[in-house]
N, C-alpha and C positions, 0 to 999 in steps of 0.2 A: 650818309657816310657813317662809318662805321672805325672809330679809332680803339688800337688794340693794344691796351697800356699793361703796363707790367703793374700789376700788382701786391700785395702783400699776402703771399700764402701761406703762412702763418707763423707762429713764435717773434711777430716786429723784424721780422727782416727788414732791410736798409736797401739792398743791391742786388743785384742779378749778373751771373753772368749767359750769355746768349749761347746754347752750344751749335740747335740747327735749327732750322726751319722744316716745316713739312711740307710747306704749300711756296709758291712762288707766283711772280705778277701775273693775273690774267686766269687761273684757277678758279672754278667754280668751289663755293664750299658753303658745307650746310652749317647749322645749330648744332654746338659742342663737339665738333669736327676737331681733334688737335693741330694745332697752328706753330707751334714753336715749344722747344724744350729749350730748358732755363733751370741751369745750376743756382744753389743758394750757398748760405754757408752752412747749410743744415743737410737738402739733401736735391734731387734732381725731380724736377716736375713738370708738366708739360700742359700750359696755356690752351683753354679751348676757343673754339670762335664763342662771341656772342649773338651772331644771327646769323642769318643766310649772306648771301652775297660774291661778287667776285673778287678777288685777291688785286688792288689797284697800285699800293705800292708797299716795297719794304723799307723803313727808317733805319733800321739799326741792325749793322751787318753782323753774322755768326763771328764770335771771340769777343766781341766787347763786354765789358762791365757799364750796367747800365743802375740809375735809381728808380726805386719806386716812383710811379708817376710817369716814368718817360713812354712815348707813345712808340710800340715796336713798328706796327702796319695799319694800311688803311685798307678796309674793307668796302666797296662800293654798292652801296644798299637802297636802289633809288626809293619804293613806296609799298606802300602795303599789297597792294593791288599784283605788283609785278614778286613780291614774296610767294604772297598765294598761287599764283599764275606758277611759281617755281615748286613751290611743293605740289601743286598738281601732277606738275611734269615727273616728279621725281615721283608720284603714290603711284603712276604711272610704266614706272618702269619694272622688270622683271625681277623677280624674288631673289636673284641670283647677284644684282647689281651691289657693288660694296655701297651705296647709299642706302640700303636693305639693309645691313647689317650690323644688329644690335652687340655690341664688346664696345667694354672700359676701356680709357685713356692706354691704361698699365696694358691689360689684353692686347690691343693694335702695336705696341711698343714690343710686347716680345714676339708677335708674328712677323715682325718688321727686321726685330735683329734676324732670324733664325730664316729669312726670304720665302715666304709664307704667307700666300693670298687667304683672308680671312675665308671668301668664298667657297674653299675648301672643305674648310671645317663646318661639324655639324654640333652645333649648338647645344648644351646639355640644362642650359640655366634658363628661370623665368621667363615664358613665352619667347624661346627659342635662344636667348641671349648668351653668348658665346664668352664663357669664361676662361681665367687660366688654365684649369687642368683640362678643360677641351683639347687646349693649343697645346701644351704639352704632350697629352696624348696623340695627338696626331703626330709632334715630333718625333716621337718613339717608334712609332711606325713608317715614318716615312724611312727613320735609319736602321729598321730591320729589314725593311724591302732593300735599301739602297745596300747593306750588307751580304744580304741574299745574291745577289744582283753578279755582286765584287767575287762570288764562290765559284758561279756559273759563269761566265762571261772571260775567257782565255787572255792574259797577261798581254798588253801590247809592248811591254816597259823594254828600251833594250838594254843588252845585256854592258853591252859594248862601253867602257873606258869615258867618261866626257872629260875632257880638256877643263882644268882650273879655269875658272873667271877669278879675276882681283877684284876683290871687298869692297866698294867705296865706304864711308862713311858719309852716315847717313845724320835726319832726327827728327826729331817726333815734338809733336803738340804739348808744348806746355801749359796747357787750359782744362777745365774743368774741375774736377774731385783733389786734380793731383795739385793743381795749383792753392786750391784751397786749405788744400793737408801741410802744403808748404808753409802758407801766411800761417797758419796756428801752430804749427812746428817752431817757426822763427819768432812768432811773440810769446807763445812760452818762453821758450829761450832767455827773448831779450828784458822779460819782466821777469822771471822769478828766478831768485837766485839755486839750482838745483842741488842736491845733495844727494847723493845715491847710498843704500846701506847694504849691505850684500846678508843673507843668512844662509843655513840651511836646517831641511826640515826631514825625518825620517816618516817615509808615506808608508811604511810596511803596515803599518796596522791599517789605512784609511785605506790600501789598494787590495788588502785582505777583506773588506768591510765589502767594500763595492763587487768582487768577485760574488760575494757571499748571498747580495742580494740580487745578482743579477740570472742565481743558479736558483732564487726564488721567485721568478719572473717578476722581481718589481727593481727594476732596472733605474739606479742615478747615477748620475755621470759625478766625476771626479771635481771638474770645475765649480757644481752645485752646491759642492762641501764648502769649496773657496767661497762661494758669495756669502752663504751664510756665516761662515766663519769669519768676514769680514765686517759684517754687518754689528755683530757682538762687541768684536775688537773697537769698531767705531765708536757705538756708545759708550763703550770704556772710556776711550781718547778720541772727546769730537773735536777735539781741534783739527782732525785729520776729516773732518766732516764740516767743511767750512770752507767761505770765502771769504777774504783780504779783499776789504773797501781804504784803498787810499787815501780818499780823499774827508772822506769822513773818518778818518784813523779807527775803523773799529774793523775787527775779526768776527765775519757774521755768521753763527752755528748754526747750521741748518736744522729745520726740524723733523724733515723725509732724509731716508736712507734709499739715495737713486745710487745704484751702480751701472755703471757703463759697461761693458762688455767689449772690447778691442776685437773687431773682427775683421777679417783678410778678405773682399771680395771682389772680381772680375775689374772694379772699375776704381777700388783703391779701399786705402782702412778708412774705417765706418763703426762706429762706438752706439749701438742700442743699446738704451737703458730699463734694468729693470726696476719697476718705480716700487719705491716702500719695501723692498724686501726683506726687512726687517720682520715684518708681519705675515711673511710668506712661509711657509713650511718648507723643507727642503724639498720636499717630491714637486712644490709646485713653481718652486725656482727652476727644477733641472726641465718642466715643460715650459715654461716658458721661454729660457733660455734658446732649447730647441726651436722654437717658434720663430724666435727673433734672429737665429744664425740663416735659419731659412731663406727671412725674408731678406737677409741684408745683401744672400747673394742673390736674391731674385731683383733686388736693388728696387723691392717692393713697402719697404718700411715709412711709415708716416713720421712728419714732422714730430708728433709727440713722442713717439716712438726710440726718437735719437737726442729728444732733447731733456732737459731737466738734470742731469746726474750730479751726483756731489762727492762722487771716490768711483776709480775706473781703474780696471784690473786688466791685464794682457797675461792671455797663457801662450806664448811658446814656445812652449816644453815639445809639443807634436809635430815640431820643425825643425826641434834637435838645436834648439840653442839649449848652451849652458850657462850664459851670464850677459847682460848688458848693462845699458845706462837709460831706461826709459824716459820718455821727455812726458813731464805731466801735461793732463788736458785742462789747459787753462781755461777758467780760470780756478779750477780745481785747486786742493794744496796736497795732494800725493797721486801715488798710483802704483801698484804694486805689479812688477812682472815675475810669471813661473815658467821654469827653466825643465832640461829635459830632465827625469828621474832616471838615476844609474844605481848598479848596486855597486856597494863600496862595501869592505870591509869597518866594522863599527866596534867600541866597545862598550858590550850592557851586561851588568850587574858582574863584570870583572870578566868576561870573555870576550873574545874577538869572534864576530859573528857578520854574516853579511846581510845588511838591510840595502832596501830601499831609500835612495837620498836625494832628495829635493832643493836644488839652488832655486833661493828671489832674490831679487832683486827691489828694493823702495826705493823709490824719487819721490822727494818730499821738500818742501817749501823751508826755507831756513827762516825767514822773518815770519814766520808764523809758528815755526818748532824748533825745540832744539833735538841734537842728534840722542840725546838719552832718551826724550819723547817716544821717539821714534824706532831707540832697538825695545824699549818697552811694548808699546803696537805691535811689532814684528811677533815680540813672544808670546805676548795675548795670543794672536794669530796662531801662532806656532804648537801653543800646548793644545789647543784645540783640535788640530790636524792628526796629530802625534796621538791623541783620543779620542777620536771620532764616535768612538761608541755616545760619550756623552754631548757631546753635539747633537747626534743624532737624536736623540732622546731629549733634544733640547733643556737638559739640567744645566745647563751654564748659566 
């Protein structure tokens, strides 16, 4: 027998919650088959078997929160003899058979959302092995066929009038990513006391900056300014780079500059960090950033990847907000959000002129700053944006 315990996948998780199962009683399954996906409070992973065997029972039903150590299923593994006897039967079978085929945990997971036999796909990776951008590429193709398809093929839809149906009210799963996003919404909340400080920044010169490089093929994106510009302001004021130990009464300044990144994806917000940025150049923040928005919608990001941060920034300016009340990521002590840029009428060196103007927004910890702290931060931030040449140039 074969017990199939939740374990610790990394950064000391505590709990799990259960979202589905793959396999059900009675199921034959092989060695590192996936077996159950399991939310944490970090990110979504998915449990492989530890041997061959049949599927005998399940303990712990889809929605629960469960701890490290609880046994999810029993695998029924009688001996070696009858293993063997099983992977004969299976080196046995047709090249075409999904026990044949070589793809990661993550690979089987996006052919599975997108209803997508692996079988299909031809393999582009080490000795045959069947990667993401295989599976992708063949989605693009099946939706240029399937479009093609919709050109040729004569409209069945009628024309004719349908009769209202009345709405019921309906609802939806309160579990997984979203539940999670809840508990750390409401212990922020309920532990730090928030403070919000509004500014504004004129982007004319930084969105003239970014044009300029990108009509010289070396393309950064505007948020990349942000991180580093943040990064600077931080070591200026690391109080804003720190966590509040209660219990030990001390304010502990962190010695990495992890920023988090706030990003919107299919399955809810999800903060990668990017680690020491400090040390990073701008051109090699605005790649990596790229990297990490990618994966957070592919919902392919690792435990490291989302964790460590010590200041976390939210741009939704691209969403057409103009002002809010960010909740910081506890147990961070700020977070800065950017709002949309509009042009306004301005007045510089005695004329009225129209710039480019940028609302933030800070949430910031009061028992660990005070509000002068904090509009001081803001203009650090602020003069740097407003001269981006020397940012760039990293003379700060």
């Amino acid at each position: 027998m074969l017990e199939v315990k939740l374990h610790d996948i990394g950064e000391g998780m505590t709990e799990g919650e259960i979202l589905h199962y793959f396999v059900k009683p009675g199921d034959q399954v092989q060695s590192d088959q996936p077996l159950v996906e399991v939310q944490t409070d970090k990110m979504t992973a998915e449990l492989p078997s530890p041997g061959s065997g049949v599927i005998k029972e399940i303990i712990i039903n889809p929605g629960a929160t469960v701890t490290v150590g609880t046994t999810l299923l029993i695998i029924e593994n009688d001996d070696k003899r009858a293993n063997q006897q099983q992977v004969e039967a299976t080196q046995s079978l047709p090249t075409n058979s999904n026990t044949r085929i070589l793809a990661a945990p993550y690979t089987r997971k996006i052919a599975r959302e997108h209803g997508i036999g692996l079988d299909d796909v031809k393999g582009t990776g080490p000795g045959g092995r069947i990667i993401d951008d295989d599976v992708y590429r063949f989605i693009k193709q099946k939706e240029k066929q399937t479009t093609i398809a919709s050109q040729v093929l004569p409209s069945t839809e009628s024309n004719q009038r349908k009769e209202a149906v009345p709405v019921k009210a309906s609802s939806i799963p309160f579990k997984g990513r979203r539940k999670l996003i809840a508990k750390k919404m409401a212990q922020s909340l309920y532990t730090i006391p928030h403070v919000t400080h509004f500014e504004e920044i004129d982007m004319t010169e930084l969105l003239t900056l970014v044009k300029e490089l990108k009509q010289l093929e070396k393309p950064i994106s505007v948020p990349a300014f942000f991180v580093k510009a943040i990064t600077i302001a931080l070591s200026d004021f690391p109080v804003f780079n720190a966590k509040l130990d209660e219990e030990k009464e001390r304010i502990h300044l962190e010695s990495e500059y992890n920023i988090g990144i706030a990003t919107d994806s299919k399955d809810g917000l999800i903060v990668p960090v990017i680690h020491q940025a400090n040390q990073k150049t701008i051109k090699d923040i605005h790649r990596e950033m790229k990297s990490m928005i990618k994966k957070a919608q592919e919902n392919s990001l690792t435990s490291k990847e989302i964790s460590g941060g010590t200041f976390t920034i939210s741009n939704v300016g691209p969403l057409g907000s103009i002002g809010a009340t960010p909740i910081i990521n506890y147990p961070e002590t700020g977070l800065i959000a950017f709002h949309a840029t509009k042009e306004k009428p301005a007045v510089v060196r005695g004329e009225i002129v129209i710039r480019s103007i940028m609302n933030i927004s800070m949430s910031f910890d009061h028992r660990v700053a005070d509000g002068a702290t904090a509009v001081a931060f803001t203009n650090r931030f602020k003069e740097m944006i407003e001269y981006p040449n020397l940012l760039l140039l990293e003379l700060v």
